[in-house]
N, C-alpha and C positions, 0 to 999 in steps of 0.2 A: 027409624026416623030420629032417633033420639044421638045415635052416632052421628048422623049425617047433622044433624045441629050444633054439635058440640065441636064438629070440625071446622063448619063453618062460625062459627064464635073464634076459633082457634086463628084461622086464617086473618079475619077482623083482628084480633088482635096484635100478630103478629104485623101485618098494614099498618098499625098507626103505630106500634114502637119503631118501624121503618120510618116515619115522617116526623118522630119527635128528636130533637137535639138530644145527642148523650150526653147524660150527667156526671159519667167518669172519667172525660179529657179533660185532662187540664187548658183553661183559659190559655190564650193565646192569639197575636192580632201578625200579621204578614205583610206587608206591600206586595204588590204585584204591580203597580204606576207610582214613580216618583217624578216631581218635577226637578227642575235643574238646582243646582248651588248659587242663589244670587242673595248677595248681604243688602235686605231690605228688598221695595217694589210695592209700593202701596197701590198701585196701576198695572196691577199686572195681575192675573187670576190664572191657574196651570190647573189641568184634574187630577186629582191622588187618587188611586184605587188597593183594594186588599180585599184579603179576607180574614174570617175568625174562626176560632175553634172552641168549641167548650161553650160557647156563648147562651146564656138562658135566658127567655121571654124576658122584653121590655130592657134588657140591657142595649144600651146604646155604644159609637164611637164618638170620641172627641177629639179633635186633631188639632194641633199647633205647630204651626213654624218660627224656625228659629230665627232672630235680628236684633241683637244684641242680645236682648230676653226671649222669654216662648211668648208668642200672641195666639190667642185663640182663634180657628179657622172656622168657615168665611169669615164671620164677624159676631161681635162679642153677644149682639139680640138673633144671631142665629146658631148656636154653636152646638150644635149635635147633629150629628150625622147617625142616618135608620141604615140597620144590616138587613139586609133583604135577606128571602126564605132559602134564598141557594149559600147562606152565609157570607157574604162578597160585601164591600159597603166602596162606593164612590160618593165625589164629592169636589170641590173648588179650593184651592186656597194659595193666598197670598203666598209670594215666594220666601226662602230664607237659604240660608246655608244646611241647615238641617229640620226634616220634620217630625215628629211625635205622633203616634196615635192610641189614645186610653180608652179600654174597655171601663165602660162604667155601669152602675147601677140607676137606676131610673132617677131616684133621689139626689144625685151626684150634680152641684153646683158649682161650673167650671171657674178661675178667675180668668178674668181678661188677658190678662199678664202676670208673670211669675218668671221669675230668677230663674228656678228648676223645676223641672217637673216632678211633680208627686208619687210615690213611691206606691208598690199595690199593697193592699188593705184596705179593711173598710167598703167602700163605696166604689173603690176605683181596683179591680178586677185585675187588670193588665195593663203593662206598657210595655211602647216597641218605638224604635227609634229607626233611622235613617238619614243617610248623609243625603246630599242633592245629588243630582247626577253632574258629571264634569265637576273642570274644573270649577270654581268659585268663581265669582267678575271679582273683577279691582274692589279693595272694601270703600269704603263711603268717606270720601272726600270731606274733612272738617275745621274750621277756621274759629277763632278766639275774636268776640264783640263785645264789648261792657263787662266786661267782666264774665262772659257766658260761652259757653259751647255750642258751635250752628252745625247742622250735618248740610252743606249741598249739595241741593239735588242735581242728579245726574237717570232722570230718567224721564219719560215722556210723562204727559197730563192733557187731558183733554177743557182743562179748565179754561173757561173760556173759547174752545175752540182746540184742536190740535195743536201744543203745543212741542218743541223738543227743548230741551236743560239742557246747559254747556256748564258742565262745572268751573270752566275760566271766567265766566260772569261775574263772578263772584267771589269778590277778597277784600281785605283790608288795608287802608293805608299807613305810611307814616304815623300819624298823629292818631288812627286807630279807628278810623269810622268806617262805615261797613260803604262798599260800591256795589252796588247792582246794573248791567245793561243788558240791553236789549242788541244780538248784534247779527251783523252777515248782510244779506241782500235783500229787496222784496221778492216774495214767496219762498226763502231760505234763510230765513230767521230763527235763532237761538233766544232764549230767556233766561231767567234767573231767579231760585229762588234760596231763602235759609231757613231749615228747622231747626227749633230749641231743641236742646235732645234732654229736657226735662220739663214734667208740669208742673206747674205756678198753682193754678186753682185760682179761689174767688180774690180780688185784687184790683190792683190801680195798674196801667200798664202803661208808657207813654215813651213816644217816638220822636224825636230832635229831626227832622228833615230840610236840606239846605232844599230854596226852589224847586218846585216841581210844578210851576202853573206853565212853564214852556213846554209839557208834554204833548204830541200830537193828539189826535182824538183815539185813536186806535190803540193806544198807549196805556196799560191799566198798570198799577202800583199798590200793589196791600198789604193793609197789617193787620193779621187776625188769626185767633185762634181757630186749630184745626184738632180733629179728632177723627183719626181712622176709623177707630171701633165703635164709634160712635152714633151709628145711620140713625136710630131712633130720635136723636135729637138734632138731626140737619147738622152732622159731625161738629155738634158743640162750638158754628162758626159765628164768631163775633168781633167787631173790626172794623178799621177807616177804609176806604179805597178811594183814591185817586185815579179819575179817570173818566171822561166823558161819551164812552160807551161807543166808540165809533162814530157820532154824532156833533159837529161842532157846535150846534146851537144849544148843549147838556150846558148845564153847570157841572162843575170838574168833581168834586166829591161828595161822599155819602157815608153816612154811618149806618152800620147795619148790623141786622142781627136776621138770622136764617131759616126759613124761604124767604128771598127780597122779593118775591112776589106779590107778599102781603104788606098791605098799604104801608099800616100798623109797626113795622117792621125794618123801614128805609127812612130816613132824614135828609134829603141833601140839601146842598149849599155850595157854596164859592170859593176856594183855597186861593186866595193873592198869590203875588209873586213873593220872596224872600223865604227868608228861614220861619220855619213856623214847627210847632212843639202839637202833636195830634196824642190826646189822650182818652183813655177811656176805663172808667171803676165798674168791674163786675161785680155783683151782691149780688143775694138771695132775692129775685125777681123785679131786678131791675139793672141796667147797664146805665152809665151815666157817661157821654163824650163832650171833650171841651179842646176846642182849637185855639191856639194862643200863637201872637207874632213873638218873636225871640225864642232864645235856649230856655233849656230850667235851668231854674234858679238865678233870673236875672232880675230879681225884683220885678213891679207891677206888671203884667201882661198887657195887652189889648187882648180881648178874647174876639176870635175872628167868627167861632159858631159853637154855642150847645145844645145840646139835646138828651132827653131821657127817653129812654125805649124801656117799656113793659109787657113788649106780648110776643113771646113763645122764647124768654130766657130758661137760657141751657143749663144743667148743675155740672157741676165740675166732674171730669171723668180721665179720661188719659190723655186731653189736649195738650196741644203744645203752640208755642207763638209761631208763625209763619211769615216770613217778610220775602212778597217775591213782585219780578218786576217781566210783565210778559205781553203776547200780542193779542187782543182781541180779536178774535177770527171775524166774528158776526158783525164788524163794524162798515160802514155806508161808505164808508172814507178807508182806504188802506194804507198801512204805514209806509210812510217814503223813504225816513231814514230812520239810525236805529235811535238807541235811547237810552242813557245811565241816571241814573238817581245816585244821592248821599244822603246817609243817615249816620248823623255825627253820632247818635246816643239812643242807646235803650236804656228803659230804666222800669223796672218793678219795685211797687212796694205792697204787702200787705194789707 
């Protein structure tokens, strides 16, 4: 009896050193799914898959792709990916030219963004890198405004409805002020939009716009900060928009700060015809807009509308300004023809 237990203890134990991760391979992470090579795609989502070696309880993946910098994958309130029991780990993430995947330790606090990835030691176990598949798209289309760098976009957004980006939308003139239109046929319409390709943080932000009260109804125009990585705070969006929502009987704009579903949260009002100067001071829990007729800096204003908004302001994170001019899908009324805007001046101040 005593043999036959002692083999059977044997056998038990040899089963679960079969079921335990060995602790002699060295660390180590593989692709086995890469997405394509595309410089940026904040609207785009591809699955990466792999596997690991060497990996011990409660270590995790973290993945980043490349666009300009590394960004943390899916997004920055989601960013660990679980290796399942067969060691394998899938997962989503935004495109780049190149992606990265870091074995870490449970403790290990990713950044959003980073220049280069983090070398192992410490916390972070392993890395492994990977180009995209194919060739690369065309890099990202970028144009000089106020003194600033805009990246345009040249990829679809469902904002507002399906939209597609025509990077020809979008240039500057002579004298230097930025065009936006809206162009093509009805139901084969192009839009436009420009991103900063730097963030500001908390601040004054303000927009010089020649008329825009001749927009149709289906016609929306915004200026506001955006934040990729940012879902936990309604991508940190705050900003004017022009635009009477499909609805001719709207008043044309609105100051807002994100979900505009909450009352609390939306201001509108009337934007006249002529040149008009749309501004707005971000601070610590509170957003402050103020619409004035003329340029800045023309001495007295008439202020056309202000407003203070105080509920569900966003902290500064990896936003950037957004100036885009595109079609309302969900509007009552459909656009006839298309549509350009000018914004003589951006200007930020601290």
């Amino acid at each position: 009896m005593k043999t036959k237990s002692s083999l059977l203890v044997l056998i038990a134990c040899l089963l679960a050193r079969c079921g335990t991760p060995r602790t002699d391979v060295t660390p180590s992470i593989q692709f086995t799914k890469v997405p394509a090579a595309v410089e940026g795609g904040p609207n785009r989502l591809e699955p990466i898959e792999g596997r690991v070696a060497g990996a011990r309880d409660g270590q995790r993946i973290v993945l980043y792709a490349r666009s300009g910098g590394w960004w943390v994958q899916p997004l920055a309130n989601e960013p660990f990916t679980s290796i399942q029991s067969d060691r394998t780990w899938r997962n989503s993430t935004h495109l780049g030219t190149e992606y990265a995947a870091l074995l870490v330790a449970a403790d290990y606090r990713p950044p959003a963004r980073a220049d280069a990835l983090p070398s192992p030691g410490g916390s972070v176990i392993a890395v492994a890198t990977a180009k995209g598949e194919g060739a690369a798209e065309a890099p990202a289309r970028k144009l000089t405004f106020s003194g600033y760098e805009w990246q345009i976009r040249q990829v679809p957004s469902d904002r507002g409805g399906a939209n597609e980006y025509d990077p020809a939308n979008a240039w500057t003139d002579e004298s230097g002020a930025l065009h936006l239109r809206i162009a093509g046929t009805p139901g084969r319409w192009t839009s436009a939009e420009v991103i900063l390709t730097r963030s500001l943080g908390y601040g004054t932000y303000s927009f010089v716009v020649r008329d825009v009260a001749h927009l149709e109804p289906a016609v929306a125009f915004g200026m506001f900060t955006w934040d990729d990585l940012g879902v936990e705070q309604n991508h940190r969006e705050v900003g004017v928009e022009i635009s009477r929502w499909g609805d001719p009987a709207n008043q044309n704009a609105q100051y807002v700060i994100q979900p505009y579903y909450v009352a609390a949260n939306v201001a509108r009002f009337s934007a006249p015809a002529g040149r008009l100067t749309h501004s707005f001071r971000w601070e610590p829990g509170r957003v402050s807009f103020k619409s004035v007729i003329g340029a800045l800096g023309k001495g007295a204003a008439r202020i056309v509308a202000q407003h203070v908004l105080t509920s569900g302001v966003p902290t500064p994170g990896t936003e950037s300004i957004r100036i885009n001019l595109y079609v309302f899908g969900h509007a009552t009324v459909r656009l006839k023809n298309g549509a350009e805007v000018v914004i003589e001046k951006f200007e930020y101040l601290p």
